[in-house]
N, C-alpha and C positions, 0 to 999 in steps of 0.2 A: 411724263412731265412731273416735277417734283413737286410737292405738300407743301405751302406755304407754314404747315402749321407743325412739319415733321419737328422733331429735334436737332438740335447743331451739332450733334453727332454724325448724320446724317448728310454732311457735307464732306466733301472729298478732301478738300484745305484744311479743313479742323483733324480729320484721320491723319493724315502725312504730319502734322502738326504736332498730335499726343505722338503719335509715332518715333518722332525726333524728339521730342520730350522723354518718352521713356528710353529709349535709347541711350541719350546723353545721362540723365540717372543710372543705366549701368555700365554704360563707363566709367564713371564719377564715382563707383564703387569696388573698381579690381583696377589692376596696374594693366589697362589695357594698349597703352603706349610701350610698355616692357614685353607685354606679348606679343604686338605686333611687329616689334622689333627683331625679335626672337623668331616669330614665324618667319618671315622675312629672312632670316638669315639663314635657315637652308634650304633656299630655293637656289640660289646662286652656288652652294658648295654642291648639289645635289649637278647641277645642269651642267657649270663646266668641267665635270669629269668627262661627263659621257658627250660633249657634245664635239663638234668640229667647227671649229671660227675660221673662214674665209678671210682672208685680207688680200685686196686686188685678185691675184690671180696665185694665191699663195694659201695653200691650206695647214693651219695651224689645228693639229689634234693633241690634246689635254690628256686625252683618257693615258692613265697609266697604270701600275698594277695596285696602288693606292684606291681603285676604284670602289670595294668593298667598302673600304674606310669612310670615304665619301658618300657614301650610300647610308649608312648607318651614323653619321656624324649629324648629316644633311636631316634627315626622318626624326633621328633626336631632339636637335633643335627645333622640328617642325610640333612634334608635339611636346615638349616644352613651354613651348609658345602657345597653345591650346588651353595645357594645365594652368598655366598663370591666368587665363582670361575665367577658367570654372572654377579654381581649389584656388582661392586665396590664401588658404591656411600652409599651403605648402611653398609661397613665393620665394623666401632666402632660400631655398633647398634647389626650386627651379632656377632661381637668377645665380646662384653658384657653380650648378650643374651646366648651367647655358654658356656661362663664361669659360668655365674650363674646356667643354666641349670646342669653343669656339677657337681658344688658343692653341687647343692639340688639330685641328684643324689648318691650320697653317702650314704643318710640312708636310702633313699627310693629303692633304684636300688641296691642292693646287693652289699653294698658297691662301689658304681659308673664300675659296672661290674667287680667286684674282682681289682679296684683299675687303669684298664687300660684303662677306657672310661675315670673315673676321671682325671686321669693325660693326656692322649690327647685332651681331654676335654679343659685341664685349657692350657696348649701348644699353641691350635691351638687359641682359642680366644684370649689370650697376643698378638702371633703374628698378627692376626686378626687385632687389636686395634694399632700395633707398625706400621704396613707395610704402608708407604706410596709410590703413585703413583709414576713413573721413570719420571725425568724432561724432555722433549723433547730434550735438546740441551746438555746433561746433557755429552753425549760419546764425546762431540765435546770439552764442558770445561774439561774434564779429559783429553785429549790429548795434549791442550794447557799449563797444568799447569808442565807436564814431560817433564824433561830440559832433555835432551839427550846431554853429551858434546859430541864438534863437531860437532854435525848437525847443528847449528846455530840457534838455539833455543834461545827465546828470556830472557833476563834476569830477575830472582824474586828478587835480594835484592832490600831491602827498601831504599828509598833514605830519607834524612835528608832535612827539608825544606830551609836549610843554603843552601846543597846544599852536605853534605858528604852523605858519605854511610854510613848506619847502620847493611849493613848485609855483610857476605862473597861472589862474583859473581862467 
């Protein structure tokens, strides 16, 4: 039976809670949408090399002598997509590595895995190369610059060096 008097740590809702709290913080911290991208996209050159796709009563086999290629294109991008989620400092080197990977990919990897590594491939490396780091002070200048009328917020028109205003207060 639980302590009326325990801590609110101590509740299972508040843990799952900080949990999604901290989590989302490090997200919010590395291009984790580029990595997930990136991982994600050799899964699909990785599988339909080696695998065999049934349609009705028709077996359609991928594997061809390309398989190596795919194997090692596929595992690349996979940790690629690892390295951009731990080494931020390395991202334009991962997001350029992931895109090229993913574009040689294409004639060599069945068609960059029928077309889905390719294109998360090339996704995840853009953003890879676009995403940069969160400024430290960065929620504090977004707060400052939202004039809420009424609150007494401070004013953004431009003042004129004469001495008028240039903009609406």
């Amino acid at each position: 039976m639980p302590n009326p008097t325990t801590p609110a740590e101590s509740d299972p809702r508040r843990g799952l809670a900080g949990a999604r709290e901290s989590f989302r913080a490090w997200r919010g911290s590395r291009p984790f949408w580029a990595g997930s991208l990136t991982l994600a996209a050799g899964f699909p050159i990785l599988y339909f090399a080696f695998s065999h796709i049934t349609l009705g009563g028709i077996t359609l086999a991928l594997s061809t002598m390309a398989g190596a290629g795919s194997l090692v294109i596929g595992l690349l991008l996979m940790v690629l997509g690892v390295t951009m989620w731990f080494q931020q400092q390395v991202r334009t080197f991962a997001g350029i590595a992931a895109t090229l990977l993913s574009l040689v990919s294409f004639p060599l990897a069945n068609f960059g895995g029928l077309l889905l590594g390719l294109l998360s491939g090339l996704v995840g490396g853009a953003l890879a190369c676009a995403w940069a780091p969160p400024d430290a002070g960065s929620e504090a200048a977004a707060e400052d610059r939202i004039a809420v009328p009424g609150a007494g917020a401070r004013s953004t028109a431009l003042t004129d060096p004469a001495g008028g205003s240039l903009g609406a207060e």
